[in-house]
N, C-alpha and C positions, 0 to 999 in steps of 0.2 A: 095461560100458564099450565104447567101439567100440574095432577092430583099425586105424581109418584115421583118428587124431586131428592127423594134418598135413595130411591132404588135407581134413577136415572143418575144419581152421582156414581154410583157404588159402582152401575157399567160403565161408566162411562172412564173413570179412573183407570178401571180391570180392563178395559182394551187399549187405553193407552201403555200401562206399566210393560214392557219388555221380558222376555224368561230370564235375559240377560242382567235384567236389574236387578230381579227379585233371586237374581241366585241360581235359576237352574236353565237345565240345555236348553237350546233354541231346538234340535232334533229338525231333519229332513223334509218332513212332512208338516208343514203343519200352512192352515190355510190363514191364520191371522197371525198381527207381527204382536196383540196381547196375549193376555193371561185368558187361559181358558177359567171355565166355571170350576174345575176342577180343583187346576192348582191352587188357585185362590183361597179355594176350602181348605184345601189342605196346610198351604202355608198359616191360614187362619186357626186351623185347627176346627174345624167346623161343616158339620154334613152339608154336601153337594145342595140337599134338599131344601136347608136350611137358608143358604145361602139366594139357593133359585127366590124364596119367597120373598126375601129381603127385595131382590132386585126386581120384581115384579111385584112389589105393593101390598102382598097378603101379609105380611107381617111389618109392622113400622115399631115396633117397637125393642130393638135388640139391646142389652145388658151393656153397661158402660163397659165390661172386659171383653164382652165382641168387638165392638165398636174400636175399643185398642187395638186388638189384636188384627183387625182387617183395615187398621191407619198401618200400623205397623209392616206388614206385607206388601202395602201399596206402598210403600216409604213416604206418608205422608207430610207435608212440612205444618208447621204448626197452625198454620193462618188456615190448609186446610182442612185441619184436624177440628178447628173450633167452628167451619161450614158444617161439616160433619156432626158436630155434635146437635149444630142450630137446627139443620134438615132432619134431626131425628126427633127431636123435640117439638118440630113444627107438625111434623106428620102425625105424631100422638097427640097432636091437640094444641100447640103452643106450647113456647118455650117462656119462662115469666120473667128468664131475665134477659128475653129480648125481644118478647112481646107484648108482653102485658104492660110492662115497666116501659117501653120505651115512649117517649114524650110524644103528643102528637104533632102534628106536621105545624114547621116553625116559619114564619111569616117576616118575621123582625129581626134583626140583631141587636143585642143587648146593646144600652149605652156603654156599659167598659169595655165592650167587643168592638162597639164605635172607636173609642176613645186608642184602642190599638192599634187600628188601622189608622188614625192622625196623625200617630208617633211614626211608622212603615212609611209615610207619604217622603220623596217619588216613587217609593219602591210600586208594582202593580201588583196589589193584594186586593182579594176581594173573602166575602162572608158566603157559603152556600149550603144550604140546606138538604135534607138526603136524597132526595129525589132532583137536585140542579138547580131550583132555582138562583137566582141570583139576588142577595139579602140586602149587600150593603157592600162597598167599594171603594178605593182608596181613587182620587183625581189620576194616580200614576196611572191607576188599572183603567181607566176613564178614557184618556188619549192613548192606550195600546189597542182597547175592544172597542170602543168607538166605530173607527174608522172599517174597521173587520164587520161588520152589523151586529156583533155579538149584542150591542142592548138595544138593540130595534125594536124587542117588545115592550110593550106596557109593563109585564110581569117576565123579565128576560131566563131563560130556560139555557144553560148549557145543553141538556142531551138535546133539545130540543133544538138548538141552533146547530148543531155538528151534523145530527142526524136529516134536516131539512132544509138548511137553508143551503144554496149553491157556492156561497162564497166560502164557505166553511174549508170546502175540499181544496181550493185555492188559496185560502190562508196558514193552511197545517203541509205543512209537505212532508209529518209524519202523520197524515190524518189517521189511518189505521189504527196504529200503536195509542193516537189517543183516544178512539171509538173503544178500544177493548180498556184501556184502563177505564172510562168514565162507567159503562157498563158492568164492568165487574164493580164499581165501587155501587153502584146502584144497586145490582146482587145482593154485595157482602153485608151493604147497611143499613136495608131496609126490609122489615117484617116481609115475609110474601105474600100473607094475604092485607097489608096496609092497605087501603082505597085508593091513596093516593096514587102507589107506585101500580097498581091496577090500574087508574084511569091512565095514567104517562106510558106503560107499556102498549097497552092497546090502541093508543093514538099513534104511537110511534113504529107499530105492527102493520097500519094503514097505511099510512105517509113516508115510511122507510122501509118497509119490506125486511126481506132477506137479511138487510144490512145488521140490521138492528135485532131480530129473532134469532140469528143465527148465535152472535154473539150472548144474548140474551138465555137461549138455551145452554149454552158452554159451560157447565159447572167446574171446571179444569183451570178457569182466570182468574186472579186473584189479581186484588189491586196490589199499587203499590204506593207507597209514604211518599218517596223520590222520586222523582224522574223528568224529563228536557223532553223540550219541545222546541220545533222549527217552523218560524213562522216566518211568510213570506207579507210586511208590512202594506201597505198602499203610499205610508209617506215615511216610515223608518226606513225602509229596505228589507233587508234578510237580517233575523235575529234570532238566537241561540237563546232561547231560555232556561233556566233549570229549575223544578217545582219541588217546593216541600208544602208538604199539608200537616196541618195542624187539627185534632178533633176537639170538638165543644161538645163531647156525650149529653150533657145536661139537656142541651138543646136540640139534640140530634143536628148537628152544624159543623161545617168543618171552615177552617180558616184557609185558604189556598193563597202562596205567595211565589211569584215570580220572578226570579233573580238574575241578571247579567251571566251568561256562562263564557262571553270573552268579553275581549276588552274593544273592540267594534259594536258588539251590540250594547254596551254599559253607555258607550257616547252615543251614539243611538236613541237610547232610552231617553238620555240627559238633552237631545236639543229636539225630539218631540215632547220633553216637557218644558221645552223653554230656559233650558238651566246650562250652566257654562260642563265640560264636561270635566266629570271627576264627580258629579254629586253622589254617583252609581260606582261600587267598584263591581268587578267581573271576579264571581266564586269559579274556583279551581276544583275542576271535579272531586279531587283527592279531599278538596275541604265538606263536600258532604256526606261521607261519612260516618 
């Protein structure tokens, strides 16, 4: 992992933003479709000089009204206004209310965290903790990832299973889309220098290449709460999922639950779990919201 993950945000935002975004001419010449070092400053209000050290690591430390005013230029959205604030506070030394404070790597799910996922059953929900593992699980989610090898391990690993096992790519037929969402939640939710999320990148640097660094370096992805996935079954068929996640901060845990997104995949769901259909209804995109 690099030693200059705010200076590496700060360019890496500044060549994507547009002139066109940030307000001014795109002009004839110019050899990149970003923000030169220049405007940037200038937009910010803040010397050229100043700005170079930011982005090359001699300075980690800039003033919360820098730090706005260079969200503000890059038109940053809030989710990465608050990376922004994490990567400046990590680079100074830690941030205490996201690293000191955060709980260490969680093994279990609470009994009332059990007790939720009883109530969810056939729904496929499962408990995972910030680096993928796989905590605890509802029977629905049981006969969906079963058969996919998603729990073949002893100690079953989402990033771990997308990013290495074969069937992964054959069961997602948006695998991409959910390599970048899993990765950036692994990003946004875990301290950088944690052990943990050290020993799982570095394994996953060997075993997945490219795949997984590439993404991995991307300070530009942010997760997201919502989102469907296409999964091609071994004894469903094809099924339309759509995901909401739920966080457990206490725990460093998130709740991930699986929903019917038509009414082919709700029957589906209902007679690989054995159940007449209708036990599942199919959420209408418009209802998540």
């Amino acid at each position: 992992m690099s030693d200059n993950e705010l200076g590496t945000f700060l360019r890496t935002w500044r060549e994507a933003v547009t002139p066109a975004e940030a307000g001014l001419p795109t002009g004839p010449r110019r050899r990149t479709p970003g923000l030169r070092r220049a405007e940037l400053a200038t937009l910010a209000g803040v010397s050229v000089e100043y700005l170079t050290r930011l982005e090359q690591g001699r300075d980690r430390n800039p003033s919360a009204q820098v730090l706005g005013a260079l969200a503000d230029a890059l038109n940053l959205s809030l989710t990465d206004r608050m990376l922004l604030r994490r990567l400046t506070k990590e680079a100074d030394g830690g941030d205490p209310l996201v690293c000191a404070a955060a709980p260490s790597l969680s093994r279990a799910a609470r009994p009332t965290v059990r007790a939720v996922l009883d109530r969810l059953e056939p729904t496929p929900a499962l408990v995972i903790n910030w680096i993928g593992d796989v905590l605890a699980h509802t029977a629905g989610y049981e006969r969906l990832a079963r058969p996919l090898g998603m729990l073949d391990d002893e100690r079953p690993n989402l990033l771990r299973y997308l990013f290495t096992d074969e069937r992964a790519r054959s069961a997602y037929r948006d695998w991409d889309r959910v390599a970048d969402d899993l990765v950036a939640r692994l990003r946004h939710g875990v301290p950088l220098r944690d052990p943990y999320l050290a020993e799982l990148a570095d394994e996953l640097t060997v075993t997945a290449g490219a795949d997984f660094t590439d993404r991995f370096a991307d300070l530009t992805m942010a997760p997201r709460r919502t989102g469907s996935q296409h999964i091609e079954h071994p004894e469903a068929g094809s099924l339309r999922l759509l995901q909401e996640t739920l966080a457990l901060p206490d725990e460093g845990q998130r709740l991930v639950i699986h929903l019917p997104a038509d009414d082919a995949t709700a029957a589906a769901l209902d007679r690989l779990n054995g159940r007449r259909p209708g036990a599942l209804r199919a959420v209408a995109m418009g209802e998540t919201g």
